[in-house]
N, C-alpha and C positions, 0 to 999 in steps of 0.2 A: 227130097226136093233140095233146091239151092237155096240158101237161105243166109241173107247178109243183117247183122246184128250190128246196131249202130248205137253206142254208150259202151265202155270195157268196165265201167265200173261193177260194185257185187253183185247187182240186179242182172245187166247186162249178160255178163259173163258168166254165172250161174245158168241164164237161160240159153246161149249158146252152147256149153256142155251138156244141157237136159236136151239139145235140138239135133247134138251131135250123138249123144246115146241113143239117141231114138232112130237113128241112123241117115239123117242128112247130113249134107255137105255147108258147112258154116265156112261164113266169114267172120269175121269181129272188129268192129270199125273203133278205134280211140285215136282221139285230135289229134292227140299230143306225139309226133312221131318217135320221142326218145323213152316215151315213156310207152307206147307202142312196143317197142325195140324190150326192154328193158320185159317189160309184159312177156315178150316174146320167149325169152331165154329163159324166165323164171318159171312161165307155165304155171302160177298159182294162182287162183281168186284173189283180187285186190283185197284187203280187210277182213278175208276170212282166214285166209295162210294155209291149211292141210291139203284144202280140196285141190288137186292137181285138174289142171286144163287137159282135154284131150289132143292126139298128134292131129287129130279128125277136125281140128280149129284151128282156119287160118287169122291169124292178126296180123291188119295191116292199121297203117294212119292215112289208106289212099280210099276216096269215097268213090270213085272209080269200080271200087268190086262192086257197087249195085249191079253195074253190065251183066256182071257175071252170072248173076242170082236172080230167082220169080219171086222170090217172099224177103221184104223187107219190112226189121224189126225194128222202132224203135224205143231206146231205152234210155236217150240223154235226157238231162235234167230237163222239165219245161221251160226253162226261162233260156235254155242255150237250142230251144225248138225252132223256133223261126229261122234265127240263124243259121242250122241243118240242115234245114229244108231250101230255103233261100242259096244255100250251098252247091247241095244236089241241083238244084234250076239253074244255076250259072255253070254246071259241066254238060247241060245238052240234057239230060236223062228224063228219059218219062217214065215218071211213078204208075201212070193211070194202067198201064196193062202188068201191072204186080200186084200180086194181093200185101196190102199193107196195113201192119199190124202195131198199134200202138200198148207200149206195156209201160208210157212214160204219164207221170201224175202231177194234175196243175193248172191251174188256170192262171192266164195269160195276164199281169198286171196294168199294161198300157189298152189291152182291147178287152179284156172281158172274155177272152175266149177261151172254150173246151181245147183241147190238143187236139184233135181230129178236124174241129172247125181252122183249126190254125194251118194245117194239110190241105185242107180244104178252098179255102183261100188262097193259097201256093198255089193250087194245081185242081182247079176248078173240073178237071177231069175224073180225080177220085172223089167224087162226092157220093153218099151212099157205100164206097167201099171199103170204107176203114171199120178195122174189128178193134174194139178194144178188150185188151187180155187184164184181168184187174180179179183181186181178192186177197183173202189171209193168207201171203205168203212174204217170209221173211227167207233170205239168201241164206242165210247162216244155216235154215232147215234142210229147205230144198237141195243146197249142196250135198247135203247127208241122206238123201232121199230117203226123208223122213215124211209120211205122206199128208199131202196138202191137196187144198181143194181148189179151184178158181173159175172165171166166169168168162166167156166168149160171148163178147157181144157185139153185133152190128145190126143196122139197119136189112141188111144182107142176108138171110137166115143162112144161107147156102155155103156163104163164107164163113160164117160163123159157127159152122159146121167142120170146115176145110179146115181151119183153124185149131178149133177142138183137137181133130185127128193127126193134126203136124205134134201136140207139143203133149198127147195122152199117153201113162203109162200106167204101170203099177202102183208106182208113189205118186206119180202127179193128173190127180183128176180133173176134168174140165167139165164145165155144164157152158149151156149154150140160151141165150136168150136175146129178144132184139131191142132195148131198151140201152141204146149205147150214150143218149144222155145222163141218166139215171146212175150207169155204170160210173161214167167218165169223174162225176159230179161224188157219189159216193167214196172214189179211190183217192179226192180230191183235198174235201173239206176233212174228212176224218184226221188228216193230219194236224190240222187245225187243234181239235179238241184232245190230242195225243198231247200237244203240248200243253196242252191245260192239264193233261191228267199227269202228266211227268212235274207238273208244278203242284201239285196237291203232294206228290210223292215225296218232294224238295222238303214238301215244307213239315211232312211227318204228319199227315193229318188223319192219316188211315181210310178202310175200306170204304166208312159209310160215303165219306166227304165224294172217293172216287168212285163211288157208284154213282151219287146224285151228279155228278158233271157228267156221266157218260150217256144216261137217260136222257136227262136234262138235254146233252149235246145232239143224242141221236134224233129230236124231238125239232131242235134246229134248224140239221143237217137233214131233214125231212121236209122242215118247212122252206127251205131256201129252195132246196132241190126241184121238189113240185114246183115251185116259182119260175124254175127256170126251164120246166118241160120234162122235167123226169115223172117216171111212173112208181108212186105211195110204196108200188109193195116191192121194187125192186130196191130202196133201203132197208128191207128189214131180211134181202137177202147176203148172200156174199160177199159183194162189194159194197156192202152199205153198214149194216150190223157187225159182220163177220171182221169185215178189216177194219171198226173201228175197234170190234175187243181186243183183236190181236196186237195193233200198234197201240193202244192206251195202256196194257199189264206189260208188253213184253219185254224183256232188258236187252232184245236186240233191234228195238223202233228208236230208229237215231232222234225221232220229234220227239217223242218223252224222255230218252236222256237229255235232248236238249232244254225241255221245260224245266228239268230236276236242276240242273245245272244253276239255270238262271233265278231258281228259286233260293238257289245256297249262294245267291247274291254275285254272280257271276255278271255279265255284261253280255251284250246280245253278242258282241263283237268276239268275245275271249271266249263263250261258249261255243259258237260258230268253228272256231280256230280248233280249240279241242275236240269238237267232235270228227272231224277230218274228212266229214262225208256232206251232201246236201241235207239238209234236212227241207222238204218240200214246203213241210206246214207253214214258217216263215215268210215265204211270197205269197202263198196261199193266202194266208189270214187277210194278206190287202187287199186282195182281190173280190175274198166273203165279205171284206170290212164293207168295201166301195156300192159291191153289190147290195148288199142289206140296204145301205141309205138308198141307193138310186131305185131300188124297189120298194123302199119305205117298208121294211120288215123290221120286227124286232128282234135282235139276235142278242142276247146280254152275256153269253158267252165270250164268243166271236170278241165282242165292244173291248173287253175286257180283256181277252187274249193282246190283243190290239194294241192296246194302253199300256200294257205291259211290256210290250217288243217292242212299242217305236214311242213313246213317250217316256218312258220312264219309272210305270207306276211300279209300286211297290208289288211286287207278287200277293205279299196277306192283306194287304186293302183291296186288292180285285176281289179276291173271296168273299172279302168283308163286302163290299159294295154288292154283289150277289146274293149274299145271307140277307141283307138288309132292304132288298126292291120292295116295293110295295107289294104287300099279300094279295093272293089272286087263285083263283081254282086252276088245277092241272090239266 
């Protein structure tokens, strides 16, 4: 199939060369024309460097190649999602007769919204037909087609099927299910407590400490999730479970190097700067933060990740203030 890939960053463009081995015709959309350009000639995964781009991948900075392509990808950050989409709506293009696949993670700080509802919204004509592609994968494997697992999900079974079979191969598996709240929600908040677990890691506090936040977290990101219409037991699958163990241990989940950082007393700002990539979990947390209160939920992780990003608190008084809540059954 045709298929235009809209983010060049590692995520992006890792899954444009797995789309382009499987033997469709990509596009590869990045903003930035020079750095489009510059993408262009190098032919490398941003941030990863070995993994060569295939000839089989066009890169442009024109949003124009939608025309061209049935299946549009997207993989830009969530906070530069509206504005993409708002983008494509101002060139004429109708989304509604493409199958449209979201592989970007985040909820929306000014609305409260999922990334599909945010699509949704735009283009009141794909509603129902957005899949979301979400689970334990980090670019750095996937480029090495080292095998990973992941989750197709829409309202849509049928799509979320079509799906499955655009991006399945020997390294990379897809399961299929129709819980795309649940999904969206799970691919979301886990980055959230990634940075809680990269700030336990900062602060040298060992295994037990980051098991009990990751429990504790999935236990959360369980309770919010149901809150907002996702289904129990699609966190304790792939994109729920699965992607929070992977980005809380692993040294390639930019939100846990990010929490390590700020835990070695770094600043949200200078952490940010060195890490050279988004880290989602950061807008995320306002979003889980706003959400908890406006649903009157108790999340003391979440509160505390929080405190930490945009007040000031000390990373081992969060701890502390968590070691110390009031005793209560599990």
């Amino acid at each position: 199939m045709k298929i235009s890939v809209l983010g060049a960053g590692s995520w992006g463009t890792t899954l444009a060369c797995l789309l382009a081995n499987n033997g469709h015709k990509v596009w590869l959309w990045e903003i930035n024309k020079e750095l489009a350009k510059k993408l262009d000639e190098q032919r490398i995964i941003p941030f990863i460097g070995e993994s060569v781009i295939p000839n089989t991948v066009t890169i442009s900075s024109d949003l124009n190649i939608i025309n061209e392509t049935e299946v549009v990808l997207f993989v830009v950050p969530s906070h530069f999602l509206r504005s993409t989409v708002i983008s494509i709506k101002s060139l004429g293009i109708d989304l509604g007769n493409k199958i449209l696949i979201s592989a970007t993670k985040g909820i929306e700080n000014e609305t409260l919204l999922r990334v599909s509802q945010i699509i949704e919204e735009i283009y009141p004509n794909t509603k129902d037909k957005i899949v979301a592609l979400s689970g334990p994968s980090h670019a750095e494997e996937v480029s090495k087609q080292i095998p990973t697992v992941v989750t197709s999900a829409s309202k849509n079974e049928e799509l979320a099927k079509q799906v499955r079979d655009l991006f399945m191969n020997d390294y990379f598996r897809v399961y299929t299910q129709n819980d795309i709240i649940g999904v969206e929600l799970g691919a979301s908040l886990k980055n959230v407590f990634a940075v809680a677990a990269g700030i336990i890691d900062g602060l040298n506090f060992g295994d037990n400490t980051k098991a009990a936040i990751i429990s504790r977290g999935l236990k959360e990101l369980i309770k919010l999730g149901v809150a907002l219409g996702g289904q129990e037991k699609t966190f304790y699958g792939l994109s729920g479970v699965g992607d929070l163990m992977v980005t809380c241990f692993s040294k390639h989940s930019r939100n846990r190097n990010l929490g390590e950082m700020l835990a070695k007393g770094k600043t949200l700002k200078q952490a940010q700067q060195d890490l050279k990539m988004v880290a989602e979990g950061v807008k995320t947390c306002i979003s889980a933060y706003q959400l908890g209160k406006k649903l009157n939920i108790e999340l003391p992780i979440i509160n505390e990740i929080y405190e930490v990003l945009f007040n000031n608190k000390d990373a081992k008084k969060a701890v502390y203030t968590l070691m110390t809540r009031t005793p209560k059954a599990e």
